[in-house]
N, C-alpha and C positions, 0 to 999 in steps of 0.2 A: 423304544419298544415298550410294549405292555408289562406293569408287571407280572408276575406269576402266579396264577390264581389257582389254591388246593383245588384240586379235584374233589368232588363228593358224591357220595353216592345214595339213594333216595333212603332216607327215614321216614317219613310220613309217609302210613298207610293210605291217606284216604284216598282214593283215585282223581277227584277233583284236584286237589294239590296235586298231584302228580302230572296231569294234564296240564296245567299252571306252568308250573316248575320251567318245562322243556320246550314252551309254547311261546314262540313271539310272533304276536299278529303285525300285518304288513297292510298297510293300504292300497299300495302298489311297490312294484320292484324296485322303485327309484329310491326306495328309503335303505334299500343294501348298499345304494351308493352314493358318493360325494356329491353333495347341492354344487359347488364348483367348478363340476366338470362334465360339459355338455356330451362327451364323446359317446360312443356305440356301448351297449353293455358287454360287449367281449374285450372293448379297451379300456374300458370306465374306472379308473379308479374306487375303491371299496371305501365306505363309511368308515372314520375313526371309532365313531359311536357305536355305530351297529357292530363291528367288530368286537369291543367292547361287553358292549350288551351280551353276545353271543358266548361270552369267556366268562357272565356270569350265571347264566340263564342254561347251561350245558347242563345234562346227567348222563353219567359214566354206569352203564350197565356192571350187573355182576363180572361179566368176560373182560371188564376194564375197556368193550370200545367208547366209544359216545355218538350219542343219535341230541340233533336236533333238528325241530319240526317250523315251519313255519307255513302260517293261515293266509291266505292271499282271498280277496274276492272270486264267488267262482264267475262271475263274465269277465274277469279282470285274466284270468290263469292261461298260460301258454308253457304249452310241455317243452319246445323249443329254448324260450328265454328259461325258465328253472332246468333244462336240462345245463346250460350256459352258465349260470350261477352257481350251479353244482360244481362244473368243471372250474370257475373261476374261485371257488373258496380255496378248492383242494390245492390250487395254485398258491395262493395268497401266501399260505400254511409252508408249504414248500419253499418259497421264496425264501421265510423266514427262518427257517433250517437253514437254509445255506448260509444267510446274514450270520446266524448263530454259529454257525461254523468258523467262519472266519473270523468270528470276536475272539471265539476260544481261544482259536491258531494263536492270534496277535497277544490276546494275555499269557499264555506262554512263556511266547517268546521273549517278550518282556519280561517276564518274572524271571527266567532265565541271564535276562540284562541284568535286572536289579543284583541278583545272588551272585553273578560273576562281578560286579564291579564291587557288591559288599566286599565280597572275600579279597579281592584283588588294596582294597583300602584296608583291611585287618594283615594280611600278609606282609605290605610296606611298611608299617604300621609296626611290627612285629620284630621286623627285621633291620629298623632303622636304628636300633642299638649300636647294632656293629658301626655302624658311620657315624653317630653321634654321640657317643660314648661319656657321658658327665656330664653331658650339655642340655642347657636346658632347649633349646630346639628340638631333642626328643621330647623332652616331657612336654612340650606346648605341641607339637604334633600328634602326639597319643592322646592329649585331652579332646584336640579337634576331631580328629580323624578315629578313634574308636567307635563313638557313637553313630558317626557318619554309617562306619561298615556292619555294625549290624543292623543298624535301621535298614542298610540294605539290603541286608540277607534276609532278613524278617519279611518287609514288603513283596520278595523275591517270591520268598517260599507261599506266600498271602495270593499271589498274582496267581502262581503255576497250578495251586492246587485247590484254595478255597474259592475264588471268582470263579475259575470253570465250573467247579461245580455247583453253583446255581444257574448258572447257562446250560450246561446239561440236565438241569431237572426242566427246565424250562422248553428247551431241544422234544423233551418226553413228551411235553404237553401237547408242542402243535403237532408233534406225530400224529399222535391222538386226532387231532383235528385236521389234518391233511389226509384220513383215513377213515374220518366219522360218515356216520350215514345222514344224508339230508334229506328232508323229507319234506316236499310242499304239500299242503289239504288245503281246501275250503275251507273259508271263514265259517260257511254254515256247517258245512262237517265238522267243526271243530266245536260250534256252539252245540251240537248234538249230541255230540259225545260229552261233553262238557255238563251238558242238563243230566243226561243219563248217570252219569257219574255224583253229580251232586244227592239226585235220588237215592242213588244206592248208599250214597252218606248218610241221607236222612234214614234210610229203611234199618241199615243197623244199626244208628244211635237208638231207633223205638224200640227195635227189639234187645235191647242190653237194658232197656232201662223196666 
């Protein structure tokens, strides 16, 4: 899996960067998907990259959702196939919640392993006085097996509550993106807005100066 990339939220005023920022132009729709996999786009496997790309390229509104927009040529555009793509990200996102899900379970459970078998070696360990009384078989037993049981209660406690929780921030993210708003334009709508926007950079850089 990916790792987990801060969310952020727009600092630069100027509208051109802003348009930048959130804007990944596409040649055609085949670039949301894997060059290896000839299938239908409602089967198609999604890009590593693009997926990628799209986990840097995000901005998270004030309301904390996330919109991103993507340019496609307009004789290239089919409301059909992005209607598709739409439904196919939200999937993707989803999938990955459940993946996440089930990592969590299993670290756990595990950490749960590790802490019961630490303890279950410091408790022998403990208690092997009573049966080995002067001997040195305790004392070589406590030297082996101490370190053993809290390394494994340590790991334990490591497993159950620190690992989850970066799986759950992570959980947070593709919420977010299994919920975001996606939005296909025109290449040329988008270089239009883009000119316009650059303009109005320029207009109030003169007038401040």
């Amino acid at each position: 899996m990916a790792d987990i990339i801060p969310s952020k939220k727009i600092e630069e005023k100027k509208p051109s960067s802003f348009l930048n920022l959130l804007h990944i132009a596409l040649d055609t729709y085949d670039d949301i998907f894997s060059d290896f996999d000839p299938s239908a786009y409602d089967h198609r496997i999604l890009s590593d990259d693009f997926i990628k790309e799209m986990q840097k390229r995000y901005v998270e509104t004030s309301k904390g959702d996330i919109e991103m927009r993507f340019s496609v040529p307009e004789v290239m555009r089919s409301a059909r196939i992005e209607a598709l793509i739409k439904k196919r990200l939200k999937e993707y996102f989803q999938v990955q919640i459940r993946l996440l899900d089930v990592d969590i379970q299993n670290m756990k459970r595990t950490g749960m392993m590790y802490f019961a078998i630490g303890s279950l070696v410091l408790i022998v360990t403990l208690f092997s006085g009573d049966v080995f009384t002067g001997s040195h078989v305790r004392e070589v037993a406590a030297i082996l097996l101490t370190p053993i049981g809290w390394f494994g209660m340590w790991e334990g406690v490591g497993m159950f509550v620190k690992a989850p929780y970066k799986n759950e921030q992570q959980k947070r993210f593709f919420e977010k993106f299994s919920k975001a708003n996606y939005v296909f334009i025109s290449e040329e709508q988008f270089m239009k807005e883009l000119s316009e926007a650059e303009s109005a950079d320029i207009s109030k850089a003169e007038q401040k100066k």
